[in-house]
N, C-alpha and C positions, 0 to 999 in steps of 0.2 A: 489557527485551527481551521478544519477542511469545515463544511457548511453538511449541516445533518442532509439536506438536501442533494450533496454531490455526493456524501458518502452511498447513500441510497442506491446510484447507480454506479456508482467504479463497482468494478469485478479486475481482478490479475487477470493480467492480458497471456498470460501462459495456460491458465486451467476452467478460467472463465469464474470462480468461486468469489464471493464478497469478499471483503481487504478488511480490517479490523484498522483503527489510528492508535499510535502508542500516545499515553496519556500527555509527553510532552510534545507532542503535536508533530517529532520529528521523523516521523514514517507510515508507512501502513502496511501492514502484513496479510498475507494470503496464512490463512489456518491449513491450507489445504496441501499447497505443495513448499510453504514455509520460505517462502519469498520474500523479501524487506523490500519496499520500495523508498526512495528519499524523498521530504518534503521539502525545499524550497521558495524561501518566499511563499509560504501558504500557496506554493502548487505543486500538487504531486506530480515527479517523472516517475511515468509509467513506463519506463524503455527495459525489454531486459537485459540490455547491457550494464544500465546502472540499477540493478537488482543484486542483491547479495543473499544467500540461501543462509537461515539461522537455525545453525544446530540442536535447540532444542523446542 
């Protein structure tokens, strides 16, 4: 899991909006333009190559 501390300051690097963590630690989501980022070894890529858009 991310550190309430980093979550704090990550924002999506596409709209600038704070990133929400899914409960199983395995991403973070932009509410805003609906971006999935992957979490790895408890570190988030923030690339938007490896972002994926979630349909709902």
């Amino acid at each position: 899991m991310i550190s309430r501390e980093l979550m704090d300051i990550l924002v999506c690097p596409a709209c600038k909006k704070p990133l929400t963590q899914k409960e199983d630690g395995s991403s973070l989501k932009c509410a805003a333009c609906r971006r999935v980022y992957p979490v790895r070894d408890n570190i988030p890529i923030m690339l938007l190559d490896e972002a994926t858009i979630d349909p709902s």
